[in-house]
N, C-alpha and C positions, 0 to 999 in steps of 0.2 A: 739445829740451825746454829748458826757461830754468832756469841756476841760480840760487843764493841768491844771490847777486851782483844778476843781474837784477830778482827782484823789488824788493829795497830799494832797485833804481835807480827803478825805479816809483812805490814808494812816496814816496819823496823828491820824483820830477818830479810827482806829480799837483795840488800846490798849490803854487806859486811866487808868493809875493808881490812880486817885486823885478820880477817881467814883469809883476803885475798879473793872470794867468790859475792859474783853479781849474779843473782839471778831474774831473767828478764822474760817477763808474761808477755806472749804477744797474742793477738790472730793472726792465723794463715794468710800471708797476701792483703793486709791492711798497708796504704801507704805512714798512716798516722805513724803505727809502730815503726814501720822500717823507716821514716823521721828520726824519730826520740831514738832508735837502734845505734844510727849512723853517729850522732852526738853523742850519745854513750860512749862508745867504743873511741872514737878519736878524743875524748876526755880519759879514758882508764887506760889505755894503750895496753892491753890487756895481752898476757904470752899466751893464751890457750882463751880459744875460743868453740865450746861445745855445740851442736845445735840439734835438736831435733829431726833428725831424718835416719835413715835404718842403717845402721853400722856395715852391712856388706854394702853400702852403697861409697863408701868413702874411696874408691879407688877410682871413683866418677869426678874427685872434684877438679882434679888438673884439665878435664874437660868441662865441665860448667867455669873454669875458670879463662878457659882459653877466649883468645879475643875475638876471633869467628862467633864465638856460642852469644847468641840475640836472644833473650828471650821473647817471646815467651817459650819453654823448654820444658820439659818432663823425663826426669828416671823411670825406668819402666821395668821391673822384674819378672820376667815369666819361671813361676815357680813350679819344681815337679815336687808333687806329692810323695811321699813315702807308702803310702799304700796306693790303690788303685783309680783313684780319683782322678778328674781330668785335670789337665794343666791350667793353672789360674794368673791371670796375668795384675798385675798391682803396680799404681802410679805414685807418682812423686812430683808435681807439679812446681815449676819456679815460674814467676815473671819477673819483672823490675822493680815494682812496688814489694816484694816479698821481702819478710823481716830475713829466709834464711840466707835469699839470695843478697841480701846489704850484707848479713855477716859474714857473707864470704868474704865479698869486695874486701869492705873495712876491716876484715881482721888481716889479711893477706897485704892491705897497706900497711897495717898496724906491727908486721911479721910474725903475726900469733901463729901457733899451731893448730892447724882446723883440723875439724873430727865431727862424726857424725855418730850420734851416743846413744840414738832408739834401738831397741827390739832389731834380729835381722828380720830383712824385707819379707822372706820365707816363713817365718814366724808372724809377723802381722797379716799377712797375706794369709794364712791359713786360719786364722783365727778369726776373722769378719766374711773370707769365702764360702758362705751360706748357699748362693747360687752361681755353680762354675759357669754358665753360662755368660757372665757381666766380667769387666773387668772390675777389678774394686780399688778401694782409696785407700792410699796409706797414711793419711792424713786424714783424722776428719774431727766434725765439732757442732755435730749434732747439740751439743750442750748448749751453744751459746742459741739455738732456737727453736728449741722443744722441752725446755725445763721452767718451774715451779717458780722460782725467782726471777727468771728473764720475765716471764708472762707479767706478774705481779709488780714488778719493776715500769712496765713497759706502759701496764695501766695506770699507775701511778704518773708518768711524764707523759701522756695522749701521744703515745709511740703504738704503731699499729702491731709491729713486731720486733722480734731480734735484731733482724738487719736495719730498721730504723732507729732503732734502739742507741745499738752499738754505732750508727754515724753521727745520732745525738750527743752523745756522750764524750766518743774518740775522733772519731774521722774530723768532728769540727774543731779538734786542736791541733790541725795540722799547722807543722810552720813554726808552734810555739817554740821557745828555748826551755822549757822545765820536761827535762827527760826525768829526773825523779821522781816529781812529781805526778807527770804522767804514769807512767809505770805501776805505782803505789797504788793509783786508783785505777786502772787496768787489775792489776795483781786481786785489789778488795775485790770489784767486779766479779773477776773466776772463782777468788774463795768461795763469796755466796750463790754462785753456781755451784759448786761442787761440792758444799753443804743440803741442797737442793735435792742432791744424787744419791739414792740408795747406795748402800755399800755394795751390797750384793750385784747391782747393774756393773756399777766399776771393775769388779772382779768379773763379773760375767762378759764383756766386753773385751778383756784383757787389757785393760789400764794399769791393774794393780802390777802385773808382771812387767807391762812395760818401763812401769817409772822405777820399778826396782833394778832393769837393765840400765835404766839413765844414769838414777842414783851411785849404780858403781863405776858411773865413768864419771861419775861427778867426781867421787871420792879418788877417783885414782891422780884423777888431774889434781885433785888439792895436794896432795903429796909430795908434787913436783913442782916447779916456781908458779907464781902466778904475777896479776891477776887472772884470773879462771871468770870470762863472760858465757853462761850458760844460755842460751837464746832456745825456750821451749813453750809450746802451745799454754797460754794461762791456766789450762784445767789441771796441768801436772803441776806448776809452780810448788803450791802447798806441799808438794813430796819432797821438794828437793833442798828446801831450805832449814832443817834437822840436822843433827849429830850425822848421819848417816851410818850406823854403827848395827851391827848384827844381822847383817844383808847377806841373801844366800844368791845365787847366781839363779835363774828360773831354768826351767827345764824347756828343751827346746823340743821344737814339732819333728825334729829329723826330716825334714823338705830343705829340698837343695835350689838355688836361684843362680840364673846369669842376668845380668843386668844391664842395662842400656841408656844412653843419654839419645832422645827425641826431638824431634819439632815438636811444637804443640802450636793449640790456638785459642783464643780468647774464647770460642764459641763452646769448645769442650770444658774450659777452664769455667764457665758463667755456672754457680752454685744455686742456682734457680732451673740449670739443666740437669741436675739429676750428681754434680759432684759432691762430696762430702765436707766437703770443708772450703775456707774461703766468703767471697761476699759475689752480689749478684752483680751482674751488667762490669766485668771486670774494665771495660775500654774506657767508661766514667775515671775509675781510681786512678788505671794508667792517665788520662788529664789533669789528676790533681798532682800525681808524682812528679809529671815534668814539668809545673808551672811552680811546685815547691821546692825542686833543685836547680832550677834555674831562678828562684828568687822573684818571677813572675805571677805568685799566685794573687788572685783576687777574685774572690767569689762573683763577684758582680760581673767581671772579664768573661769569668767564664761560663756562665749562665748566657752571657750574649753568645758568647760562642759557640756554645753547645745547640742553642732555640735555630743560631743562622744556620750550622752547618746543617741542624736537623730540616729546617728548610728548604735548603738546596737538595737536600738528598731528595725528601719528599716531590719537588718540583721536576727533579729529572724522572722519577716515575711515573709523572702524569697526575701527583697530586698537590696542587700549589695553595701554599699559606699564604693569605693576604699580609700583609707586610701590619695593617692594624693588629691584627691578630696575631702575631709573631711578639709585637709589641707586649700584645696583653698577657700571653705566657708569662712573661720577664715580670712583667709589674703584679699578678697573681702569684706566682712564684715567691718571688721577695716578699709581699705582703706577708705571705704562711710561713716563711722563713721567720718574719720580724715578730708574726704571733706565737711560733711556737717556741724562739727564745735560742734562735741560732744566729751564727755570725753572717749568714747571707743563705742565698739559696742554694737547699743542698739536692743530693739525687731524688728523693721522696718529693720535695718541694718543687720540683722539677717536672716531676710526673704528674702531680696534681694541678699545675699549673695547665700543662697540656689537657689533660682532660676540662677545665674550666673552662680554658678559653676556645678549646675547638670541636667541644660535643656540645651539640644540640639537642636538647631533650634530656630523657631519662641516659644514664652513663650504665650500660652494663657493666660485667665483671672481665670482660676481655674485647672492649672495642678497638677499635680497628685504630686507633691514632694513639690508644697507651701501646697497645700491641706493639704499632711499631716505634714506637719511642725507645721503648725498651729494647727491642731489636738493634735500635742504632747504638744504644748505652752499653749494648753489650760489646759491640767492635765485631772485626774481624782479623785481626792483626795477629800474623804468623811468626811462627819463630825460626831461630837456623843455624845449624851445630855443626863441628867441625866434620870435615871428611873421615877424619884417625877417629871420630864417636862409634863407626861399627852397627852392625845391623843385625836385629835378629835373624836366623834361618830360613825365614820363612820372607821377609823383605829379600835377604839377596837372592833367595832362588827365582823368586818372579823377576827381579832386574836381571837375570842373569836370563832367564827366559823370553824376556822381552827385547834385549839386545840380539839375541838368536834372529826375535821371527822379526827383526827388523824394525821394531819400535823404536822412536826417537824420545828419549828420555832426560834428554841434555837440558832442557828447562821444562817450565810449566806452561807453556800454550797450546792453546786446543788445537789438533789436528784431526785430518780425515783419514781415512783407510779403504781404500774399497779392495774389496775380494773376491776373486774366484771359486767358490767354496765348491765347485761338484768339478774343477775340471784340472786345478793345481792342489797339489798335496802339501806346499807350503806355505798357501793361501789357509787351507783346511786346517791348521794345525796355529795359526794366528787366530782364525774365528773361533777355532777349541777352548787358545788359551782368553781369548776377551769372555767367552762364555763363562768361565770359570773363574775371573776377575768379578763377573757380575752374580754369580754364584754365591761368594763368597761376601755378597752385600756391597761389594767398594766403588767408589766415584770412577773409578780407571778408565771405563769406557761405556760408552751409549750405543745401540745400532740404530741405526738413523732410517735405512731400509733395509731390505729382503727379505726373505721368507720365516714369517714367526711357528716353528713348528709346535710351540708350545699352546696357542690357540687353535691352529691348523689353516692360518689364513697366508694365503698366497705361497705356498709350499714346493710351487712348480719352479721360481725364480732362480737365478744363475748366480746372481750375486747378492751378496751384504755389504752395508756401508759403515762402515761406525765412525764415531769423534772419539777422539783419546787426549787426553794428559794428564800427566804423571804431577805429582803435589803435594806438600803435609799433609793435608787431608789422606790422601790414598795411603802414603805412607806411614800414617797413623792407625788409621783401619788395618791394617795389613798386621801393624804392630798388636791391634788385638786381636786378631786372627790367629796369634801366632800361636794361642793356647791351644789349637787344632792340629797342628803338627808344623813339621821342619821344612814341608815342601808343598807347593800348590794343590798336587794329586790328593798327596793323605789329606793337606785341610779340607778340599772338596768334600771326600768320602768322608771325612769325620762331622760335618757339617750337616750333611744329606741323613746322616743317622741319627744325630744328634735331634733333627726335625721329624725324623717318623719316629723315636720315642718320644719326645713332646706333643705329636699329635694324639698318641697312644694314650700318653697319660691322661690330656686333654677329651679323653672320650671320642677321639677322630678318627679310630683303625678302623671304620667302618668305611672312612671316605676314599676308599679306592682309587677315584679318578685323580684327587691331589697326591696321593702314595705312586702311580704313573708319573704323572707331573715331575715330581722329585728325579725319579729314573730318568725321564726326558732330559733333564738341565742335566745329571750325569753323563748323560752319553755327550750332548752336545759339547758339556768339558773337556771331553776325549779321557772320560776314566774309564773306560772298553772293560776288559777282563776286570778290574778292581772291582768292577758293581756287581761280583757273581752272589757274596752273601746278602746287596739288596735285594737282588733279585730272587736270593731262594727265600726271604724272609717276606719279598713281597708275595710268590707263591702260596705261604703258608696263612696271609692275609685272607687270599683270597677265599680258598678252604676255610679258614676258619668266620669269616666275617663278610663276605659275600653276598648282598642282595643280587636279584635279576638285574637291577637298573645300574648298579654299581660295576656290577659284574661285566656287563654285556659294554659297559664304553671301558673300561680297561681292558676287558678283551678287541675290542675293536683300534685302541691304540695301541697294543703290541702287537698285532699282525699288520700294522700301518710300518711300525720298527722294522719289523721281517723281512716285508721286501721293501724298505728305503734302501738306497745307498746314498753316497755322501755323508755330509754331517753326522744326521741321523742315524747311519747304518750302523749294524751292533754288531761287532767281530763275532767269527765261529766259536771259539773261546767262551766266550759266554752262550750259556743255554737257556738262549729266550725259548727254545721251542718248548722244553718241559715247563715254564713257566706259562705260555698260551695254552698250553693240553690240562694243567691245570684251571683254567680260568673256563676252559671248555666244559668241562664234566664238570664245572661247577654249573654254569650255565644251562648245563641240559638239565642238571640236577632240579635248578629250581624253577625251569620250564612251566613246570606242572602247579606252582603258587598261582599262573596265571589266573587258573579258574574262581579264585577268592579273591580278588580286586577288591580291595577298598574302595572309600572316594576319595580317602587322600594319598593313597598310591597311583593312581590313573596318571598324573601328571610323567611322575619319576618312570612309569611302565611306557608310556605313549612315547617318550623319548627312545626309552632303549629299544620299542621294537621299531623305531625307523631306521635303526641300525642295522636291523637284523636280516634286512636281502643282503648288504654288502658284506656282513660276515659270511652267511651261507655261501657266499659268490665266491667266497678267498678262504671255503676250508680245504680246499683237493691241495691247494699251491702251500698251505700253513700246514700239511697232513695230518688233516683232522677228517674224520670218517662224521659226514656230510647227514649223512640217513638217521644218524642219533637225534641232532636237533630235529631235523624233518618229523620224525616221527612222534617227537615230543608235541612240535607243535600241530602236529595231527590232528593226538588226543586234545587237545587244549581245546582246538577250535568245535568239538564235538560237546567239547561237558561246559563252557563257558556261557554265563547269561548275561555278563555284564557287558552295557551295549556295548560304550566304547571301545573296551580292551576286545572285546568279540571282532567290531569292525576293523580294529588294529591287524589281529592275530588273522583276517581271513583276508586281509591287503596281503600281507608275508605271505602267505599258503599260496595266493593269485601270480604274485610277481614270481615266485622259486616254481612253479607249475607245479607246487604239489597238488592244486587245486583250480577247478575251472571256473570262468565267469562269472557262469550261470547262479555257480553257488553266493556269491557276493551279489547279484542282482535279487536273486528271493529272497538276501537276508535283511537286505535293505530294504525289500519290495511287503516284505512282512512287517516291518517294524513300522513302516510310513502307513501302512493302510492297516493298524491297530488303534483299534481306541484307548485312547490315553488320555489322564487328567494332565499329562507332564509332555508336555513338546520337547522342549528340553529334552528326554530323554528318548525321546520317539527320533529324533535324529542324533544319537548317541551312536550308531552305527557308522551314520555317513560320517561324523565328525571323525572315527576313529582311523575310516579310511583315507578321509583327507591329511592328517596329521603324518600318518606314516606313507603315503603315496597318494598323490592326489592328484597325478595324474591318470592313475583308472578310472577318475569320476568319465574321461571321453575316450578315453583306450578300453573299457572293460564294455561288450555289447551290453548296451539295453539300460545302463544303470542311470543313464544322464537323463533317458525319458522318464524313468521313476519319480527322479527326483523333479523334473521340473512336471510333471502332472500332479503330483501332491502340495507344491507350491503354488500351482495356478489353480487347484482345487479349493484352497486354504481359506479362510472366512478372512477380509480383513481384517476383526479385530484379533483372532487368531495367529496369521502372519505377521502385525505389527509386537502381539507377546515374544515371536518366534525370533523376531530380528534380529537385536542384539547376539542370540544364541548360533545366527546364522553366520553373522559377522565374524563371531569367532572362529566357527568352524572354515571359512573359505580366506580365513588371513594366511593358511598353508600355502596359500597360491601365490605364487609369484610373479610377477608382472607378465612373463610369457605364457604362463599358466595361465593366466588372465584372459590376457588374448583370443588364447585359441578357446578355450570355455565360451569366451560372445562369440565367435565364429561358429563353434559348434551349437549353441543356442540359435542364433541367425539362420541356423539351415534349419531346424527343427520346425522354428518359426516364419519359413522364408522371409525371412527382411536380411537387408545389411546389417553388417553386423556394427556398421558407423550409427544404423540407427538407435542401436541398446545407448550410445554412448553419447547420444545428442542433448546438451543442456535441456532442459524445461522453459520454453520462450512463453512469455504474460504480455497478453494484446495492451494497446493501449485502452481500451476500454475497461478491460478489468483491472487497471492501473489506477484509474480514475474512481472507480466502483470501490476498492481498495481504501483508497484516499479518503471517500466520502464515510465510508465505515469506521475509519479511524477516528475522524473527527465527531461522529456521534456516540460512540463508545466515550473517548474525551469527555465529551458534554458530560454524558451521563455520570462518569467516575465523580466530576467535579462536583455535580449537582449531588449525590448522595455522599458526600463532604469524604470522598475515600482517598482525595488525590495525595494527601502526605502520607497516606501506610502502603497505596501500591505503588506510588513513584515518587517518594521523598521529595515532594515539592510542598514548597507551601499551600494552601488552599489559599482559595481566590475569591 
């Protein structure tokens, strides 16, 4: 750890005028720094202004500089690897309040020469890309809130963490005029951070390499006039203010990057969402920056400001803050503001206020009114970059796609679409491409109605509706998409695989019906022939990892695909069929597991055999040879004991005629007229024909009288054990099912069949008989002093 010796060596090295070199510790996106930055720089009128950000980005800045470009903005580099690794995409984030985006402004007034002096993008970008799946930070600063000295720092000033830490310390000198000063103790701050840091992390991170790229732009620029203002993240500061002498150039990763200037938005930009660097609820700082360049800041202003607007927000949702209580925010706020020894109340002060004044009770860890405090702190405010900024491959090919199928794209309003999806081919090929919008995770469009084939509900309809528009958001998503490929099709397809080897690894290749699923949203994208190696890969699934229950609904869903057309139809081109002949001869394979039912297989088994008439019904049309299964489930229904899957497997055998009635009348007729400790299982037969057809309980001779002579047979207390177990088994029925079952019971019984379903009418005499019972039970509880343990009343 560094003593006081060292830091006032720091201190002293951070500005040398006699070399001509400033160098300047910030945070990412602190308004404080980019304050104390902006006074720097118009005091040292500085020729060369260096700044942290990735050296092949520097051809982006006559675009970040241009006068269209609002931030909030983001450089974005989609890097290809040098060996076979996926494409990784890596950010560079600006807003207003950002220290690099003031040094642009101000050095470009000042006519300094700007440069951007990190590590290229390709090289950062490969070096923290751990999981290609994520885009990653080209910025970040883990340090300033997961290290040894922040923590102990933190506890020392009754700071809860980092980011209240660092608003204690910095954010509440916004405004001052001592940019030296500040800086100095900014600069200490990072040293004892970065004393903190094992060596080994720093090199293992690639800091070392990177500050050694800095340092040689540092050095280059001292060579030539100055002064030289270096504007770099405080953890590097300590590297850069030495000799700089005996520096080797680092070895690069050989990954190549194109690069792009973005919209961005506050809500990607919030460092409590998952970004690296930066402070949380950025829309807060953005308030502080334009009330301290306009000359208008005052804490007190803006706490009124922030508790109204946040009231009005909350009122138009339907949740109103009493105006007292608006009050008490403000006045709890400032109180903890003036305890903890700040100039007014700051964001922390802010939140605790909120919680104080409008949680009742105990305050969990995420209620519902810091929740959205913090929601609002965070903003929503977008950015907007010149038209000559350019677009990744994979943005123009969907605009380029979506001006085809006739999409309006000219601004951001939500629009409708409706489509003819089974009767226009250029209907069909706009629903393709929203599929495939939504595929790829993006906001671009919703379908509002028609037929969701992915469930299987309402499948018959003509048309789809969706809302569309286009936005940063979509165009941001798209932008990280674009590590997937150049164009919509490969990113679909690259996505869809990228999902069933995560499931794989995930231990999920067993789950066949979501490996379908996948293929479903393929086809609907309209990637027809491109899913040939899903589909041979899902093939090999099947084969290899295949249960009955698995098996039998993914085969029931690609022969659905078979004979679709429309949407869903799968071109000749692909060969779903040896994909279904596969999932078949798996199917018949495992037929014969019937006979060993578990009890916690019955569920997974009862499903898939009430599939199994409408497969056998659709294997001549799917040319599957029909008599394999039949015969399969033959055997099964001969060697099987277990009730339900028995009753199951001898429904199937009834409904495909491999099997008559009668057979399902004696098997049920056996099992209700044995003696049994277990009712329950004594109707484990019926239950399993109900499950999978339960309309032969009155279509199949003789069975309906079985069952209801064993139930009027039944001892009351008997039938009330049975109940609940009845209930479940006659939930297969469905309200028409219903129906005809009392009609069919009514004739059995000759009555109407209104009479099964006539309420239970209580004379007035047994109303009163009732009454008078109540009230002597009453007596009695009272009198044996029980009335506060069985009706929480006081006794009397």
């Amino acid at each position: 750890m560094a003593d006081e010796p060292d830091f006032a060596a720091l201190r002293a090295d951070l500005f040398q005028p006699e070399r001509g070199l400033y160098v300047v510790p910030v945070r990412h996106h602190s308004p404080a720094c980019a304050w104390h930055l902006r006074a720097l720089i118009r005091e040292v009128q500085p020729k060369r202004v260096l700044i942290e950000a990735p050296a092949d980005f520097a051809a982006q800045i006559p675009l970040l500089l241009d006068p269209v470009t609002r931030p909030p903005v983001a450089l974005v580099a989609l890097v290809e690897p040098k060996d076979d690794r996926p494409r990784v995409a890596g950010y560079y984030p600006f807003c207003e309040h950002s220290p690099e985006y003031i040094a642009l402004l101000e050095g470009r007034a000042a006519g300094a020469d700007l440069r951007f002096i990190d590590a290229p993008s390709a090289d950062k970008a490969m070096q923290v890309a751990l999981d290609n799946a994520e885009p990653v930070p080209l910025m970040a600063e883990h340090h300033f809130d997961s290290n040894d000295y922040v923590r102990g720092l933190a506890r020392r000033t009754g700071c809860r963490d980092g980011f209240e830490l660092w608003d204690h310390l910095f954010e509440a000198r916004l405004g001052s005029d001592d940019w030296r000063g500040f800086f100095q103790d900014v600069g200490t701050y990072c040293q004892g951070i970065r004393e903190a840091t094992p060596e080994a992390q720093i090199e293992a991170l690639g800091d070392a390499a990177r500050e050694t790229h800095m340092a040689l732009a540092v050095k280059a620029a001292l060579n030539e006039d100055g002064p030289v203002v270096v504007v770099v993240g405080g953890f590097h500061a300590p590297a850069l203010v030495g000799p700089l002498d005996g520096l080797k150039k680092p070895a690069s990763s050989g990954a190549k990057s194109d690069s792009y200037l973005i919209r961005y938005g506050f809500r990607a930009l919030d460092a409590l969402n998952g970004y690296g660097a930066g402070l949380p609820q950025p829309g807060y700082y953005q308030e502080l920056w334009v009330r301290a360049v306009s000359g208008t800041l005052s804490w007190r202003s803006l706490a009124i400001e922030l508790a109204s607007s946040f009231a009005g927000r909350m009122r138009q949702d339907g949740q109103a803050i009493p105006l007292p209580s608006e009050v008490e925010v403000i006045r709890m706020a400032e109180a903890l503001a003036l305890m903890r020894g700040r100039p007014g109340a700051m964001r922390h002060d802010l939140i605790d206020g909120i919680r104080a004044a409008l949680i009742k009770g105990e305050a969990g860890p995420s209620d519902l009114w810091t929740t959205q405090f913090q929601s609002f702190l965070c903003g929503d405010q977008l950015g907007d970059v010149p038209a000559s900024a350019g677009s990744p491959p994979l943005v123009e090919d969907v605009r380029r796609r979506a001006g085809k199928l006739r999409f309006d794209l000219t601004d951001s309003s939500q629009r409708r679409r409706k489509l003819d999806i089974r009767r226009k081919e250029t209907h069909r090929d706009a629903s393709r491409f929203c599929h495939a919008m939504s595929l790829l995770g993006s906001p671009f469009a919703g379908r509002q109605s028609g037929p969701d084939y992915i469930s299987g509900a309402r499948t018959e309809l003509l048309f789809e509706e969706w809302s569309y528009a286009w936005s940063p958001q979509v165009e941001g998503h798209l932008i990280e998409c674009a590590v997937l490929g150049d164009d919509l099709p490969v990113a679909c397809l690259s996505l869809l695989n990228r999902e069933r080897n995560k499931m794989i690894e995930d231990g999920q290749a067993r789950n066949l019906p979501e490996l379908v699923t996948l293929f479903y949203r393929g086809l609907l994208a309209g990637l027809d022939e491109q899913l040939s190696p899903f589909l041979d890969a899902l093939a090999g699934d099947i084969r290899n990892y295949g249960t009955f229950g698995t098996v039998t609904h993914a085969l029931q869903r690609l022969i659905f695909v078979q004979r679709s057309t429309g949407p869903l139809g799968a071109p000749e081109s692909l060969d779903l069929g040896g994909t279904i002949r596969a999932a078949y001869g798996r199917l018949v394979y495992l037929a014969d597991d019937l006979v060993e039912t578990s009890e916690e297989q019955i569920k997974e088994r009862l499903e898939a055999l009430r599939l199994m008439t409408e497969i056998l019904r659709e294997c001549e049309s799917a040319g599957l040879d029909r008599s394999l299964l039949e015969e399969a489930l033959d055997r099964v229904a001969d060697a099987i004991e277990e009730p339900v899957t028995l009753g199951a497997v001898l429904a199937v055998c009834v409904q495909t005629g491999l099997r008559g009635p009668d057979v399902l009348v004696a098997a049920v007729e056996g099992r209700l007229a044995g003696v049994s400790l277990d009712l329950e299982a004594q109707i484990g037969v019926l239950r399993g024909i109900l499950h999978t057809s339960p309309t032969l309980l009155y279509h199949a001779d003789g069975l309906l009288n079985v069952v209801d002579r064993f139930l009027c047979d039944l001892p009351e207390g008997s039938f009330l054990e049975l109940l609940p177990h009845l209930r479940l088994a006659f939930t297969a029925l469905n309200p028409r099912d219903t129906n005809r079952l009392a009609e069919e019971l009514a004739a059995i019984h000759k009555v109407a069949a209104g009479k099964l379903l006539e309420p239970t009418t209580v004379s007035n005499a047994d109303f009163q008989t009732a009454i008078q019972i109540e009230k002597a039970l009453l007596a009695s509880i009272t009198e044996d002093g029980l009335k506060p343990w069985l009706l929480g009343e006081p006794a009397t």
